[in-house]
N, C-alpha and C positions, 0 to 999 in steps of 0.2 A: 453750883455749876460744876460741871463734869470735866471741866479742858484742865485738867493736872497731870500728873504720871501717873496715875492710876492707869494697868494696863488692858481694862475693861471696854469692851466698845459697846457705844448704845443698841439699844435690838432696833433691828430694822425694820423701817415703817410701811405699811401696808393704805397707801396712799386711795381714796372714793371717794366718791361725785357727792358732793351734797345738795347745795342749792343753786340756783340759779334767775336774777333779777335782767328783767331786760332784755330779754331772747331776743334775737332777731329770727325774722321769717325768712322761709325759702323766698329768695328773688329781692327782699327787701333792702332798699338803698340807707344808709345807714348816714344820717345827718348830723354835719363836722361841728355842730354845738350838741349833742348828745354822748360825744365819745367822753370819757372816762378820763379826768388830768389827775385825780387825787386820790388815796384810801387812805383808811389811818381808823384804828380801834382806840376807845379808851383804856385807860390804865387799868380797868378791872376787866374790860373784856364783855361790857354789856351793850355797848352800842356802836354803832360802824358809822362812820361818816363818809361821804362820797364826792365830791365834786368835779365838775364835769365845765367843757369849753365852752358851755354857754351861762356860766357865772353861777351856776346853782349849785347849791350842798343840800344834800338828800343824807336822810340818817334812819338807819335802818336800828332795831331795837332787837335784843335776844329776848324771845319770848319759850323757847323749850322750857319745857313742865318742871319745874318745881329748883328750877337754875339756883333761883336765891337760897334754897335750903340745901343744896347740894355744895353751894359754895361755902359753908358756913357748919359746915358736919364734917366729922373725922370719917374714914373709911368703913373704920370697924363699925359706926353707928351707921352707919349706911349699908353694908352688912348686915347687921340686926335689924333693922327695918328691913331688908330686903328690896332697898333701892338702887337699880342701875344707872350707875352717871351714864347719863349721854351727851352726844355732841352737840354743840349752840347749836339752834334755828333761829335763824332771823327773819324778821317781817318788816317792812314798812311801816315808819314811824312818821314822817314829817318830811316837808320839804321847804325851804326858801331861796327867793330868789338876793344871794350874794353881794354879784358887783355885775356892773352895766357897763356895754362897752364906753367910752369917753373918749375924748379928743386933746392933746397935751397944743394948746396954742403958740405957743413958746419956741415948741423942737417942731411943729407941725409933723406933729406923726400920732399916731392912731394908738391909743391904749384897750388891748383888748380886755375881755371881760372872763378869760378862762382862767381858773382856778389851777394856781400852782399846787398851793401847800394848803392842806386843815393839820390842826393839832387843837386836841383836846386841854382847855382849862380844867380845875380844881370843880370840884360842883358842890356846894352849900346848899344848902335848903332842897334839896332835890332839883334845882334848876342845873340843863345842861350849858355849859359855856364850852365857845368852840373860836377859835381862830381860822379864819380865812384870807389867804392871800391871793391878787393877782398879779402882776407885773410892779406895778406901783403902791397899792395900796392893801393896809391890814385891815382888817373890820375885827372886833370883837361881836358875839353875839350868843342872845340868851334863851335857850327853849327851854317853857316850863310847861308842864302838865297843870291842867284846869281840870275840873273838876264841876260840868256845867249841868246842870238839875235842867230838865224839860219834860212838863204835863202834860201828861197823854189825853187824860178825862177829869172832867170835874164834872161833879154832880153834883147839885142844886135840892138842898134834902129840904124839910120842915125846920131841921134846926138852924137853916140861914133865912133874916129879916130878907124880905120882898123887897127891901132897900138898899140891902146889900147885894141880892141878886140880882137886882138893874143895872147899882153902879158893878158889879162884875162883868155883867153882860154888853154893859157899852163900854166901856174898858178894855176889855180881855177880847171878845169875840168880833164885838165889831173892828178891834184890829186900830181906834182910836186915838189908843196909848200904851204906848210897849217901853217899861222901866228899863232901862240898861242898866250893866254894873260896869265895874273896874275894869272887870277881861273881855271887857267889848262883846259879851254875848246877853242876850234878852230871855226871858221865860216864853215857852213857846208852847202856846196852847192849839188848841183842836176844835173845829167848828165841833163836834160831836159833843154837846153839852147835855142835851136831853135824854140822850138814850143811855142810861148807865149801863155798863157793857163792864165792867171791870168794879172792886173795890177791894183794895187792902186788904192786906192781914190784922193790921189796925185795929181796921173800923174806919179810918178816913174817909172823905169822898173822895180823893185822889190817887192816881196813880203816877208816879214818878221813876222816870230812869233818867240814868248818865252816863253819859259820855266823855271822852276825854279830847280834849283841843289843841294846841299845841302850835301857841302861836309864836314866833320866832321876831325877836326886836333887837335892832344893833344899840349895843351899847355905847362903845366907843369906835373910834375912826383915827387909825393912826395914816397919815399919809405925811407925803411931801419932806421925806426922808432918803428915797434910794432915786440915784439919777440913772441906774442901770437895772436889772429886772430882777427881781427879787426869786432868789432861788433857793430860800430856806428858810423857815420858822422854826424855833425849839422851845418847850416850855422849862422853864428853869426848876430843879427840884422845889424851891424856896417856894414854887407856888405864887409869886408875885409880881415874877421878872420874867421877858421873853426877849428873846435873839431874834433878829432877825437880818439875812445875808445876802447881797447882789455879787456884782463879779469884781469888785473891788473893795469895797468897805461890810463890816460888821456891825451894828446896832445893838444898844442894849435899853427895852422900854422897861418901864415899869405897867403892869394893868390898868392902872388908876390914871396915868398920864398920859395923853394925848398930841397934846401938842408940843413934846418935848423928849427925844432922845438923848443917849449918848453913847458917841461913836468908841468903838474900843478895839476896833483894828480896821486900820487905812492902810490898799496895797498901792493905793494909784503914785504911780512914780509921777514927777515934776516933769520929766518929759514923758507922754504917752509914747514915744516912739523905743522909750525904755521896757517897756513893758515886756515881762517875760511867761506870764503867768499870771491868772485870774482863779477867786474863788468859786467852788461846785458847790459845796456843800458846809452846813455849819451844824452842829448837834451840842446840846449841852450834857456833860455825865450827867449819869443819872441819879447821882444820890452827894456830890460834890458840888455845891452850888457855885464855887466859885474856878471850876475847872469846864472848858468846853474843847472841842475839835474842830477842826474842819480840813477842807480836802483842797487841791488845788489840779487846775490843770495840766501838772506837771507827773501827776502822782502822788505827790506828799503830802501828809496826815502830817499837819501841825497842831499840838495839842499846848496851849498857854493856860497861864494861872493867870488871875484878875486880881489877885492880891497884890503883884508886884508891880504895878502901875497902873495908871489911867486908861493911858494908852500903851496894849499887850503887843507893841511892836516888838519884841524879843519874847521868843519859845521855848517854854519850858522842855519839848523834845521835839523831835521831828521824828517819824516812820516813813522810811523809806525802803523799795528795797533796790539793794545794790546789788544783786544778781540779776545777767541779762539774759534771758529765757529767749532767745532767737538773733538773728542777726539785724542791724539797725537798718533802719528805711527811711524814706519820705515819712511815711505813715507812722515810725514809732511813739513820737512823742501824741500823735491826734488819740490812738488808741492806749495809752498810758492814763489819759485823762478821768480823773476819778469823776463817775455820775452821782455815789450816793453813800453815806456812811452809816454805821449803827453803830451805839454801842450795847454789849451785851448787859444784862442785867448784872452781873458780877464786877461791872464798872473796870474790870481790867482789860476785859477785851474788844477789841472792833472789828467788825464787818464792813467789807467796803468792797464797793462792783465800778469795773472800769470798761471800757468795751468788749475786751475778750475775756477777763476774769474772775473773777471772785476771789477773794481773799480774806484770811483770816488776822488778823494782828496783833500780838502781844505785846503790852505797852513796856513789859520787864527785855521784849527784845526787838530795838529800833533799827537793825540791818536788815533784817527783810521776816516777811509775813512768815507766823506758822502755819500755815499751810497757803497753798493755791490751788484755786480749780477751772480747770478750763471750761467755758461756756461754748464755744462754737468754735475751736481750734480749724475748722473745715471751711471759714470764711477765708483764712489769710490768704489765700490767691486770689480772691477777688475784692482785698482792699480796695484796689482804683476802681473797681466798678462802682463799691460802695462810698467812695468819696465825690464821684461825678453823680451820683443821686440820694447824694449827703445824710445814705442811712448811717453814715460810720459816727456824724455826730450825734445819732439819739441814745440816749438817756434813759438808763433802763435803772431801776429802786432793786435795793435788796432788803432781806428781812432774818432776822433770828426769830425762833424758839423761847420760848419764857426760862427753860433751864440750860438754853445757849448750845443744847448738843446738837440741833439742826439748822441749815439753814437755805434760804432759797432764791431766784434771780428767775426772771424773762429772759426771752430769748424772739426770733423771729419763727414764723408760723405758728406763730402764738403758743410755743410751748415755754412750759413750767419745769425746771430744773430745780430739784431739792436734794443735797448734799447732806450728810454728817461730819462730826470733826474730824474723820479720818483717821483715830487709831483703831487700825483692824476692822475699820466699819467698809461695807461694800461701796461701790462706784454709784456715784449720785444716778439719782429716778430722772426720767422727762417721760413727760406728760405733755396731750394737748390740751389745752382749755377750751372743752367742752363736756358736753354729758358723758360723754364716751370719751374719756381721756386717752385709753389706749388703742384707741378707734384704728390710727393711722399707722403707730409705731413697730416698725420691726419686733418681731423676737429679740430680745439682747441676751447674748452671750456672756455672764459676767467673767472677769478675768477675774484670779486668782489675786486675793485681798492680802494687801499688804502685810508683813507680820507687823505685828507691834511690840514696838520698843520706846524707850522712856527717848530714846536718838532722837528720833521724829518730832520732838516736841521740842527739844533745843537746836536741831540742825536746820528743821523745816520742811517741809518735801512737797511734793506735786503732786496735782490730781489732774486726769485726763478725760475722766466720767469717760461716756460711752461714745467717744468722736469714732471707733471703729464700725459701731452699729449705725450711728448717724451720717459717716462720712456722706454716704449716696443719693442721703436724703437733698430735693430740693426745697430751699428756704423760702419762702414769702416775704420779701421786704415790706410788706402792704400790710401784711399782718405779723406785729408786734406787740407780745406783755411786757408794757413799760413799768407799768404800776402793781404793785400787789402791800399785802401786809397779813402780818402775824400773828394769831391770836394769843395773846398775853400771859394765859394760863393753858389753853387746850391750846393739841394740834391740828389747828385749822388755819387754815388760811382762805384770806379771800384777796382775787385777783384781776386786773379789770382786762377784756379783749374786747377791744372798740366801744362800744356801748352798751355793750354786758358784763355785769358783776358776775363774777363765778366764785364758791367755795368749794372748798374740800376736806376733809378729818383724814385721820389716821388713829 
C-alpha cells in the first residue's frame, strides 16, 4: 500500500460507465421493496451480492472472458500470449428470497424484511456462503452450482429389447414416473421419441445438455440476540467467527453456533437517560483476528483487542479528531456521527464517512485523521432544513481500493465522489450515477494540487474537492448513493441509485 512518505502520487483515474442492472424507465415509478439497502464483493472479486428492501439477495457473477486465467498469470505471460486484462462484467447469477417481513409480539412493532448488511463467508467446495442481515435477524446461506443433465432425444434403435422400449415409453414419455435426485431436479425428456433428429458424436441414441441451477438453502439462523437494529456484520479473518453490532452492544458468533453468542462489548449505561452515544458501525481487521473497530455517534473509532478480556469494555485506542474545522452548532455533534468504516488492506489504516466527510486515519496517529475530504461543504446552511426532513440522518457507506490509494463515498443527486490520498494527487472526481456520468456536471476548474511533502502525512490536511464547481449546483434529497463497494482487485466499483446497480472501471 502506497500511504507512506514516499513523495509519489498515484496517476489519476480516468473514471467510465460500465454496466448497468435495473434501469428504470422514462415515467417509471420505482417501488420502496426494489430499492438497493446492500452491496458487497467477495474477497477475490468474482461475485457481487445485492440486497434490496424487500428481503432479497441477488448475486451477480463475473463472467468476462478468460477472468480466471487472468487472475492467475503474471503480466509478462500475459504479454507473451498477447492478452489484454480487462474490466469485470458481471451477469446475473441467482436470486433468493432472504427474510420476510414479521411481527415482534412482545414490543408490538413491526420487523421489517429489508436487508441491512451481506458479507461474504469462506467458500469450500466451490459452494457460495453469504451472510444476511435485517433489523433483527442473521441467516447464513448456501448457493451452490448443480450441474443438472436434461434429454433432448432418445432414440429407440434395434439394439434396445421391445421391452425395454415399452417400460421407456410408459415411463419416461407418458410422464408416469419422473426419478428425482438429491438437488431436487428430474431428467427431462421430450415427447419427440420417434423422429431421431439428432445423435451424438458417440454413437449414442442420446443427446444431452446442461445446465446450471443454483438453488440457495439457509443453513443456519442466528436470531434473538440484538434488542436494537443491527447495523453491522463482519467476517472474522479466522474464517469461523463473525461480529455482529446494534446501537449498543457487540456480538461475537461462531458459524457453527446458532443459538448461542457472546457479547463482547456492552454500551448501554444502567440508566438509559445516561446515555451519551450509540454504536454505527463495527468491522473486524483484516488479517488480526483478534483486533476489530467500530465507530460511535460521537465520532470516535474505538479500536480494542479481545485478548485482554471477555468483556473489551476498555480500548486499546481511540481515534479521534481533536481539531474543530467550523464553529460549533445545534447540528455539530448529529453530523459528526460516523455512518461507516473500512479498514484498508494494509490493516493500518481506516476509512470512515460521516455526514459531511470522509476521512482517512492512521492508527500510528490517534489526534486526528491523515487527511480529510469534504463531500458537500455547500449543504451547511441548510443543515435545519435538512434536519426538519431528517436527510441529515442518512447514512451514506464508503469504500477503498485493493492498494488503498483511492477512495470513494455518495452524496445526494446521486453523485459518486472518488478521492486519492492526497499526496500531490488532484481534487476528488464527482460523477453522477448514470450512463452518462458527466451528463449533468459543470466543467471543473481544477485548482492547483497541493505540493507534496512527507508534513502532510504527519500534520494532516484538508480536502475541499470541488465545493467551488459544485457550490450552485441544486441537490436532490430524493435521490441519494447511500450504498456502493469496491472491487477488491480492479478499479471498479459498483453502486446502488434507488433500484439500479451501476458500475464503473477506471
Amino acid at each position: 500500500m502506497a500511504l507512506s512518505s514516499d513523495s509519489s502520487s498515484p496517476s489519476p483515474l480516468e473514471w467510465k460507465f460500465s454496466q448497468i442492472f435495473g434501469e428504470k424507465l422514462p415515467g417509471e415509478d420505482v417501488q420502496d421493496i426494489d430499492i438497493i439497502s446492500a452491496v458487497e464483493f467477495d474477497n477475490k472479486g468474482n461475485f457481487l451480492a445485492v440486497g434490496d428492501r424487500g428481503g432479497r439477495v441477488v448475486i451477480f457473477e463475473n463472467k468476462s472472458g478468460n477472468h480466471d486465467l487472468l487472475e492467475h498469470t503474471s503480466r509478462s505471460e500475459l504479454e507473451r500470449l498477447d492478452l489484454v486484462p480487462q474490466h469485470p462484467k458481471f451477469q446475473y447469477k441467482t436470486e433468493f428470497q432472504s427474510h420476510e417481513p414479521e411481527f415482534d409480539y412482545l414490543k408490538s412493532t413491526e420487523i421489517e424484511e429489508t436487508i441491512n448488511e451481506v458479507q461474504w463467508c469462506a467458500t469450500p467446495n466451490g459452494s457460495l456462503f453469504i451472510l444476511s442481515a435485517n433489523n433483527k435477524t442473521i441467516k447464513l446461506w448456501r448457493v451452490k452450482d448443480h450441474r443438472v443433465k436434461k434429454v433432448k432425444e432418445m432414440d429407440v434403435t434395434p439394439f434396445v429389447s421391445s421391452e425395454n422400449s415399452l417400460m421407456a415409453e410408459s415411463s419416461f414419455i407418458n410422464g408416469k414416473h419422473k426419478p428425482n435426485f438429491a438437488n431436487g431436479h428430474s431428467l427431462e425428456w421430450t415427447e419427440n421419441v420417434a423422429n431421431n433428429m439428432f445423435t451424438s458424436h458417440s454413437g449414442h441414441d442420446k443427446v444431452t445438455s446442461f445446465a446450471d441451477a443454483n438453488p440457495a438453502r439457509c443453513r443456519k439462523v442466528y436470531a434473538h440476540a440484538h434488542d436494537f437494529n443491527i447495523n453491522s456484520i463482519s467476517m472474522n479473518s479466522d474464517g469461523e467467527t463473525f461480529l455482529s453490532g446494534d446501537d449498543l452492544r457487540i456480538n461475537l458468533w461462531n458459524l457453527e453456533v446458532s443459538n448461542q453468542c457472546f457479547n463482547i462489548i456492552d454500551t448501554k449505561p444502567e440508566n438509559m437517560e445516561d446515555l451519551i452515544e450509540v454504536i454505527t458501525s463495527a468491522e473486524f481487521h483484516p488479517f488480526h483476528c483478534n483486533l476489530l473497530a467500530y465507530s460511535s455517534s460521537r465520532g470516535f473509532i474505538r479500536l480494542v483487542d479481545m485478548r485482554q478480556s471477555a468483556l473489551c469494555d476498555h480500548n486499546a485506542m481511540i481515534l479521534k479528531d481533536e481539531e474543530s474545522h467550523g464553529p460549533k452548532s445545534f447540528f455539530t455533534e448529529i453530523i459528526a456521527s460516523i455512518s461507516d468504516l473500512n479498514f484498508a488492506n494494509d490493516g493500518r489504516h481506516i476509512l470512515s464517512r460521516d455526514y459531511m466527510n470522509l476521512k482517512l486515519w492512521d492508527m500510528h496517529m490517534d489526534a486526528r485523521p491523515l487527511a480529510t475530504y469534504r463531500i458537500h461543504e455547500q449543504l451547511q446552511p441548510k443543515l435545519c432544513e435538512l434536519y426538519n426532513n431528517d436527510a441529515i440522518f442518512d447514512k451514506f457507506d464508503c469504500c477503498l481500493s485493493g492498494d488503498g490509494l483511492h477512495f470513494a463515498t455518495g452524496s445526494y443527486s446521486n453523485h459518486l465522489r472518488i478521492f486519492s490520498n492526497g499526496i500531490g494527487s488532484q481534487e476528488g472526481v464527482t460523477m453522477e450515477a448514470s450512463k452518462n456520468p458527466y451528463r449533468k456536471l459543470q466543467a471543473q476548474t481544477s485548482r492547483r494540487a497541493r505540493r507534496s511533502s512527507l508534513s502532510n502525512l504527519t500534520r494532516g490536511f484538508y480536502r475541499q474537492g470541488h465545493d467551488e464547481s459544485t457550490r450552485n449546483d441544486e441537490f436532490s434529497f430524493n435521490s441519494k448513493l447511500l450504498h456502493l463497494a469496491w472491487h477488491p482487485t480492479k478499479n471498479l466499483i459498483a453502486c446502488a441509485a434507488n433500484n439500479s446497480l451501476l458500475m464503473y472501471y477506471a
